[in-house]
C-alpha positions in Angstrom: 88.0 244.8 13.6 90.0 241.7 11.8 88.0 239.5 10.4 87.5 235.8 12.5 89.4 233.4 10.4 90.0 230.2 10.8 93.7 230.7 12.5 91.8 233.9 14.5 89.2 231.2 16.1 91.9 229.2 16.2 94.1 230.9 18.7 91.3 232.6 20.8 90.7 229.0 21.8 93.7 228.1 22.3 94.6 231.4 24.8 91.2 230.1 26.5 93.1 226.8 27.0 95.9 228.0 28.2 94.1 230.5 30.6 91.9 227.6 32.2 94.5 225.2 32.2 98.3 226.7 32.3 101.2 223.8 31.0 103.8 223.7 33.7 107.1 226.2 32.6 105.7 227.5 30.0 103.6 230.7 29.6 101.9 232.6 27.0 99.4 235.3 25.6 99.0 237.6 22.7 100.7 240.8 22.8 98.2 243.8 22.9 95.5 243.8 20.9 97.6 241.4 18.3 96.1 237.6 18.6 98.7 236.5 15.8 101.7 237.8 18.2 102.2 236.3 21.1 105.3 236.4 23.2 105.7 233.2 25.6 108.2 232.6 28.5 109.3 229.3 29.1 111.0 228.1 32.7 114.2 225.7 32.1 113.4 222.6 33.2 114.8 221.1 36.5 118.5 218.6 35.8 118.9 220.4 32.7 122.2 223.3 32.1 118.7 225.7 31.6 117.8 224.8 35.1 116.5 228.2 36.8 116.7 229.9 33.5 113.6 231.9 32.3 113.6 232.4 28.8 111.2 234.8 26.6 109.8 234.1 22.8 108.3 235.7 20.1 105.6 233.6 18.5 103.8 235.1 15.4 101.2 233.1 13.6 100.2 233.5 9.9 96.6 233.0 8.5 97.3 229.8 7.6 97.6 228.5 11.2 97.7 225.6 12.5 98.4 224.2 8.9 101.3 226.2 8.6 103.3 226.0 12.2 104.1 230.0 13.8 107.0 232.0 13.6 109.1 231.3 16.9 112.1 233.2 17.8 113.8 233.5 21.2 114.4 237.2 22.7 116.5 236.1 25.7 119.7 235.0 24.4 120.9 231.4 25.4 122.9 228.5 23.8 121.9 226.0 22.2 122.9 223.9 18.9 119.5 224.2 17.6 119.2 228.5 18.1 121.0 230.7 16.1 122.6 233.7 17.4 119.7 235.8 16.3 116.9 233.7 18.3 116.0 231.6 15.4 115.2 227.6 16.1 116.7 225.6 13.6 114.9 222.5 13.3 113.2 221.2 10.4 109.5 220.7 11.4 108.8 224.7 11.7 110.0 225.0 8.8 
């Protein structure tokens, strides 16, 4: 059993969050019995060119979560100038 770290706690509460009280297009939960691997789904939003478009992610979190923002990738391939061919987001802040 993994130690609880701080990042462990962290997310636990945050899947109890989104559990009790699910954003609006967006989705998410850890994969198996992985807390620090999550993969989300995220609805395009309505008047956009991603309109009707459901989209998955990989989200991996290191230890030093949520001072150090999570790994996000995209599976479901899409354009857009921020996301590389490969999934990756490129903007600065998750960095």
């Amino acid at each position: 059993v993994a130690m609880a770290t701080v990042a462990r706690r962290r997310l636990i509460r945050d899947l109890k969050k989104l559990q009790s009280d699910p954003p609006q297009g967006v989705s998410a939960s850890p994969l198996k019995d992985d807390i620090m691997c999550w993969t989300a789904v995220m609805f395009g939003p309505d008047d956009t060119p991603w309109e009707g478009g459901t989209f998955q992610l990989e989200v991996t979190f290191s230890e030093e979560f949520p001072t150090k923002p999570p790994h996000v990738k995209f599976i479901t391939k899409m354009f857009h100038p921020n996301i590389y061919n490969n999934g990756e987001i490129c903007l600065d802040i998750l960095q």
